[in-house]
N, C-alpha and C positions, 0 to 999 in steps of 0.2 A: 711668754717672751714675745715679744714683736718686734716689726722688721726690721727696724733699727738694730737691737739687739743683735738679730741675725748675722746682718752685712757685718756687724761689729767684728764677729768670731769670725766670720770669711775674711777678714783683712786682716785679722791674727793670723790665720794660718798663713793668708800668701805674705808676710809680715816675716815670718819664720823664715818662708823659703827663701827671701831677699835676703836675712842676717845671714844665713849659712850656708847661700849658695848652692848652685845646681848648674851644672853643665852637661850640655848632650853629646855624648859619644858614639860615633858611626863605625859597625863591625860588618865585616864580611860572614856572610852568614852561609852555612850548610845546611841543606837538610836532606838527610836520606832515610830510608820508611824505618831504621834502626835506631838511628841517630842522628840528634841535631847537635852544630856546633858553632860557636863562632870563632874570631882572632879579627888580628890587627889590632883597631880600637882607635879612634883616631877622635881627640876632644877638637870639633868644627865648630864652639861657640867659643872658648878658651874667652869668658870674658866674667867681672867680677858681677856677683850678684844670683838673680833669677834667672837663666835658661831653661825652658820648660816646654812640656804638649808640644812633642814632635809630631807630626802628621807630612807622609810621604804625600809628593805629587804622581797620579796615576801613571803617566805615561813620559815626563821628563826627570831627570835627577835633582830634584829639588826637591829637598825639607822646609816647612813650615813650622813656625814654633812661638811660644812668647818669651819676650824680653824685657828686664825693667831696664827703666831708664836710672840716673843719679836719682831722681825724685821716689823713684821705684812707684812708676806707672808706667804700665804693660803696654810694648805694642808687638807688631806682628812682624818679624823677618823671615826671610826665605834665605838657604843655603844651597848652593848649586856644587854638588860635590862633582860633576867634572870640573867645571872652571874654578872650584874651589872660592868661588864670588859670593858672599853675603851682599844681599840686599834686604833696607826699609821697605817696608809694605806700608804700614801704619805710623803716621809721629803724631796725636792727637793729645789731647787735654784731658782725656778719658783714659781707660784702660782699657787693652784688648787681649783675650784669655781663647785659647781651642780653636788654633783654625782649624779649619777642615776645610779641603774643595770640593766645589758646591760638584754633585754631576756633571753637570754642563762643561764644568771644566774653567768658566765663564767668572766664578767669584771663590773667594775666600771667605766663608761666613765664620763668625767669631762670637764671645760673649762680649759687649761693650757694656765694661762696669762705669754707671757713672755716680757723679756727685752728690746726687740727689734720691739715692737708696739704688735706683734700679739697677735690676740686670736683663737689657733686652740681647735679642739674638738678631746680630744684622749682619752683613754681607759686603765684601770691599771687591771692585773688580779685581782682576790680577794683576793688571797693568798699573793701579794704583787711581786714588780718586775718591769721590767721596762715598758715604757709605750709605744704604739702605736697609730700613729698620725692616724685620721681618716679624719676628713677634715682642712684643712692650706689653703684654698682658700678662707674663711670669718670671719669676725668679728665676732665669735657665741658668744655669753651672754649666750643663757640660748637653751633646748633641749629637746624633749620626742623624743620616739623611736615608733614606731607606727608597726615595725615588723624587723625583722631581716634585713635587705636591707635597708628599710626606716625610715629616721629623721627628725622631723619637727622641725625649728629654729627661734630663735629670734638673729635677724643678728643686727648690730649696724653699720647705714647708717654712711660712712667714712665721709660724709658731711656734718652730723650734725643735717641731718635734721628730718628724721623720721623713725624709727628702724620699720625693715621688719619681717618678716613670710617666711620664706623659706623649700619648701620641696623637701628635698634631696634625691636623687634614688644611694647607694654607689657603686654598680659593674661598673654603667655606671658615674657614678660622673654628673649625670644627675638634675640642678636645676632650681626649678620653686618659683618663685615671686608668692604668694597666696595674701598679703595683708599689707597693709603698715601701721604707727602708732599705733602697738600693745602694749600690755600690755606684762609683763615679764612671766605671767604663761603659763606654755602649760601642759597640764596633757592629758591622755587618755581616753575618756570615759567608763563606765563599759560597757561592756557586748554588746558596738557598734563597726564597725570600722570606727572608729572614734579619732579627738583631738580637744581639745578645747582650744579657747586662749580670753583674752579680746582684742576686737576693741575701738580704744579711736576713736570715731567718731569725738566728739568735746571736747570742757575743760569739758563738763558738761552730756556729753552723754556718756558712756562707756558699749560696748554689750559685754555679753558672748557669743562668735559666737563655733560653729562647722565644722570642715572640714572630711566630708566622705568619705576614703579612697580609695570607691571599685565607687560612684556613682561620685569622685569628686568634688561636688559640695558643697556652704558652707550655714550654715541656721545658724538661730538667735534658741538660748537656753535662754537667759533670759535676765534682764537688772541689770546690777550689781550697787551694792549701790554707790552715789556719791564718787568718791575717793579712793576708795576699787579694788585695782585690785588682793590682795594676796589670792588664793583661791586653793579646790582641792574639789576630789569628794571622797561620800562614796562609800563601795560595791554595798547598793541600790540604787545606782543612784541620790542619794541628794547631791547639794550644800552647801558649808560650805565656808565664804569667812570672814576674820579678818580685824580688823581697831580700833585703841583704846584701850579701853578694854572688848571689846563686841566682841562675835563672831557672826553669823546669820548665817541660814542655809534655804533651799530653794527646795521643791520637782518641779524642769519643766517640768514636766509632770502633776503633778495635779493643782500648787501655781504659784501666781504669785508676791504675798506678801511674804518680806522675813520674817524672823520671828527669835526671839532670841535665843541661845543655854544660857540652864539654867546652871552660873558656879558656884560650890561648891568649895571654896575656905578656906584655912583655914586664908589666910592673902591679901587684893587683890594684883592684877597686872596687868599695863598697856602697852602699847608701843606694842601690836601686831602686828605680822607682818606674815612671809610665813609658812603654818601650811599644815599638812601632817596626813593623816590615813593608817593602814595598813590594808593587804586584808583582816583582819578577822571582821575588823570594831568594833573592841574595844580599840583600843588606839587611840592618840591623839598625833602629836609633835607640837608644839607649840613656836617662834622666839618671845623671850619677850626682850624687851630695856630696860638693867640693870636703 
């Protein structure tokens, strides 16, 4: 299969998510060392289409996310849940897929799908403006940042066969092959250096594994639920990982059983999907399937 092919079935899928819709939902989140829970629920995209890849801002209340357009070609909004303001980041002729803020605090790096097969990983200030290409050497899907220099990716094998894990060194454009048929999360772990990603071992095995940045080497964190690869962590180090309409969450260090997150809903909702905390560990975003 080649790379044409490839892009072909990546625009199937986000093709899918355009026809039946996705909106992000913001809960007020609990957690205590027994129990986590949410409530409220509150849909801040309320718009038809694609709403997708929320990503909190570190240290203001602001969500990052993508949005199609009528055209259904992605760009980047941010949602300020004090002032309750949506703002464009992005209006381009391209697509823009996973923000994430850069460290520095300074950019919004995304995947810019464009017309011409690629998928590179570039970078939008915050303020808004034009973008800079970071890497145009691979197929990136999806990305955490693991320090200033260094990015840890989910590349999409031109072949068809099985999307990689790559970590990238930018001054020297230096990359290494870490692990092959991954899952699409890579989040940071709290308080390690460290990223975590799922290993699809088999159709039926899926590990949350670890890659240690300073020691190299990679270790098993837990066994994620059959099918369930959408997940992220809290401040204290607990797993939260979505499927349905149930959330589960997971202490790896003490639990090995996952266990429910209790939802207070005023109306339910299903079709979960990639879900996001911010550093203070009281919200919740949430990809629900209109």
């Amino acid at each position: 299969m080649n790379k044409l092919l490839v892009l072909i079935g990546f625009f199937l899928t986000l093709n899918a998510f355009a026809q039946t819709g996705s909106e992000i939902y913001l809960f007020d989140l609990r957690i205590r060392k027994e129990n986590v829970s949410i409530s409220g629920g509150k849909n801040i995209t309320n718009h038809p289409g694609y709403d997708n890849q929320p990503f909190f801002h570190f240290d203001e209340p602001i969500i990052y996310y993508a949005a199609f357009d009528e055209n259904n070609r992605s760009d980047i909004k941010y949602f300020n849940y004090k002032t309750e303001k949506t703002t464009q980041l992005t209006q381009t002729t391209e697509r823009e897929y996973s923000p994430t803020l850069t460290l520095d605090e300074q950019y919004v790096s995304c995947i810019i799908q464009r017309d011409n097969n690629a998928q590179d990983l570039g970078k939008y200030p915050v303020e808004g403006g034009l973008p800079t290409v970071i890497i145009s050497s691979l197929m990136v899907g999806y990305h955490v940042w693991t320090d200033n220099s260094h990015v840890a990716l989910f590349v999409l094998d031109p072949n068809g066969q099985q999307n990689e894990l790559h970590y990238f060194l930018l001054p020297t454009q230096s990359d290494t092959l870490l692990a092959t048929n991954i899952g699409r999360s890579l989040h940071k772990v709290p308080d390690e250096p460290a990223f975590s990603f799922v290993h699809k071992i088999s159709e039926k095995e899926w590990v949350i594994k670890k890659f240690n940045t300073i020691t190299k080497k990679i270790s098993t964190v837990a066994t994620t639920l059959p099918g369930n690869e959408d997940l992220c962590w809290t401040p204290d180090g607990k797993l939260l990982v979505s499927g349905g309409a149930k959330i589960f969450w997971l202490n790896p260090k003490e639990d090995v059983v996952w266990r429910e997150v209790e939802i207070d809903l005023p109306a339910p909702l299903k079709g979960f999907s990639r879900l996001a905390v911010n550093s203070s560990g009281n919200k919740l975003a949430l990809v629900v399937a209109e």
